[in-house]
C-alpha positions, 0 to 999 in steps of 0.5 A, spaced: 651 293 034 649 288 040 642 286 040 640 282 047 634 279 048 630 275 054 638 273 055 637 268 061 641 264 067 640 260 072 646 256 076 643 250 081 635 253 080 639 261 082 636 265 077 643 269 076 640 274 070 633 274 069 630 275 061 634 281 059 633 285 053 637 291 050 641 294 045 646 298 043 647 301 037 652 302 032 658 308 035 653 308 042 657 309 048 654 305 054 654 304 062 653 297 065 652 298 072 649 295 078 650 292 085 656 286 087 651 280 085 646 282 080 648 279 073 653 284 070 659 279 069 654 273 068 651 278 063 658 280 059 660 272 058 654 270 055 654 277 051 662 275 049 661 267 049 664 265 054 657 262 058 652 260 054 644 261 057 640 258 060 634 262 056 634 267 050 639 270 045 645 275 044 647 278 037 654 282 036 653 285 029 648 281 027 651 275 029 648 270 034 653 268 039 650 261 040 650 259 033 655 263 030 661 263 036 667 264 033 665 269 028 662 273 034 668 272 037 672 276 032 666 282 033 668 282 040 674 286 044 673 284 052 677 285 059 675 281 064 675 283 071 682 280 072 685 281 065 689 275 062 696 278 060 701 273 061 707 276 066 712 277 060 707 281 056 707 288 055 699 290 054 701 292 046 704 286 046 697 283 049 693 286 045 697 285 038 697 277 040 689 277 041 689 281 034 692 275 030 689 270 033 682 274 032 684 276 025 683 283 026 686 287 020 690 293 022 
C-alpha cells in the first residue's frame, strides 16, 4: 500500500509538485501519467526516498519514507528512467544483487 499525502516540492521558489495526495491499495495496478514537466519523476523519488519533500508525507506498507528510510526502501522495487545496470551485468544478475542487498527473501 502506499499512501501519499499533500506531498510537496519546491526547487529555488519553482513549485515542482504541489500537494499531492493518493493511495494505492494492496494488488491495485496504477498509471502515472502527465506531461514532460509535470512532477511524475520528482513525485516517484519522493515516494521511493530518494528526494525529500519540501511539505507532506509518503508511506509504503505503512512505513513513513522520511522517518523510517531504509525499512522503506526495502518495500520498494523502482527503475528509473535511466536504469542503473552496470555494463557487465545481466539484468537477472541486477536484480538478485538489489535483492541482497535489500534482504528481500526468495
Amino acid at each position: 500500500m502506499v499512501e501519499v499525502e499533500n506531498l510537496t516540492k519546491v526547487f529555488d521558489g519553482l513549485v515542482a509538485v504541489d500537494h499531492v495526495s493518493f493511495s494505492i491499495k494492496k494488488g491495485e495496478v496504477v498509471g502515472f501519467l502527465g506531461p514532460n514537466g509535470a512532477g511524475k519523476t520528482t513525485t516517484l523519488r519522493m515516494i521511493t526516498g530518494f528526494l525529500p519533500p519540501t511539505e507532506g508525507r509518503a508511506r509504503v506498507g505503512g512505513v513513513d519514507v522520511l522517518e523510517n528510510p531504509l525499512e522503506a526502501k526495502r518495500l520498494i522495487g523502482y527503475l528509473p528512467e535511466n536504469n542503473p545496470l552496470y555494463d557487465d551485468m545481466l539484468v537477472c544478475e541486477y536484480l538478485d544483487w538489489v535483492a541482497d542487498i535489500r534482504q528481500v527473501e526468495d
